[in-house]
N, C-alpha and C positions, 0 to 999 in steps of 0.2 A: 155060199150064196143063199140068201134066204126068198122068201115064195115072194116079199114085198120088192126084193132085188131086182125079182126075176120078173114083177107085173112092170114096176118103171124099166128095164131091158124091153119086153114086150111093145111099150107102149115107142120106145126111142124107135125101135126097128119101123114101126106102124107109121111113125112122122116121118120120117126118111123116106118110108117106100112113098111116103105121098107127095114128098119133097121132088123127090128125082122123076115122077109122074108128071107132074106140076111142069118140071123144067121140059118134060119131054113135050108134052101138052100146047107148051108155050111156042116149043120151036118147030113145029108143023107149022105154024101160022094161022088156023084157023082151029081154036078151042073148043072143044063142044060146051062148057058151059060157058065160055065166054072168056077176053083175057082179063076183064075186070075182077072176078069172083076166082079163075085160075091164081093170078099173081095173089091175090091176098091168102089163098090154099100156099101158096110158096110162103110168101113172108111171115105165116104163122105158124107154118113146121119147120123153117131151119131152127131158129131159137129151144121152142119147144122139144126139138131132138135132143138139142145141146144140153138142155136141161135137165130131160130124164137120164140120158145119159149119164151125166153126172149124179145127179142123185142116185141110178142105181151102182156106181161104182160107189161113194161115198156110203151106202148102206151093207155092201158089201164087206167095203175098211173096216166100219166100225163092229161087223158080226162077227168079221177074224179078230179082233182084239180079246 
């Protein structure tokens, strides 16, 4: 694993944790920043997870070759 592997790992974990914050946030019912600005924190860290994730597995592949 290389340190650039290991900053997009970092960064997936980081959207995740705000993802699943997000869903918990939403399901109290009453959001402290609101469910407007809550739900769009959701819908722009699942992707975004999926994404570093992948990139840092794929920068991983490519250091082991």
């Amino acid at each position: 694993m290389t340190p650039k592997s290991g900053v997009f790992l970092l960064g997936s974990c980081i959207t995740a944790i705000a993802a699943v914050g997000s869903v918990f946030e939403l399901s109290s019912g009453s959001p402290e920043l609101g469910s407007q600005i809550t739900s769009s924190i959701l819908m722009a860290t699942i992707p975004l997870t999926v994404l570093l994730f992948w990139a840092a597995v794929r920068d991983t592949k490519s250091s082991m070759k």
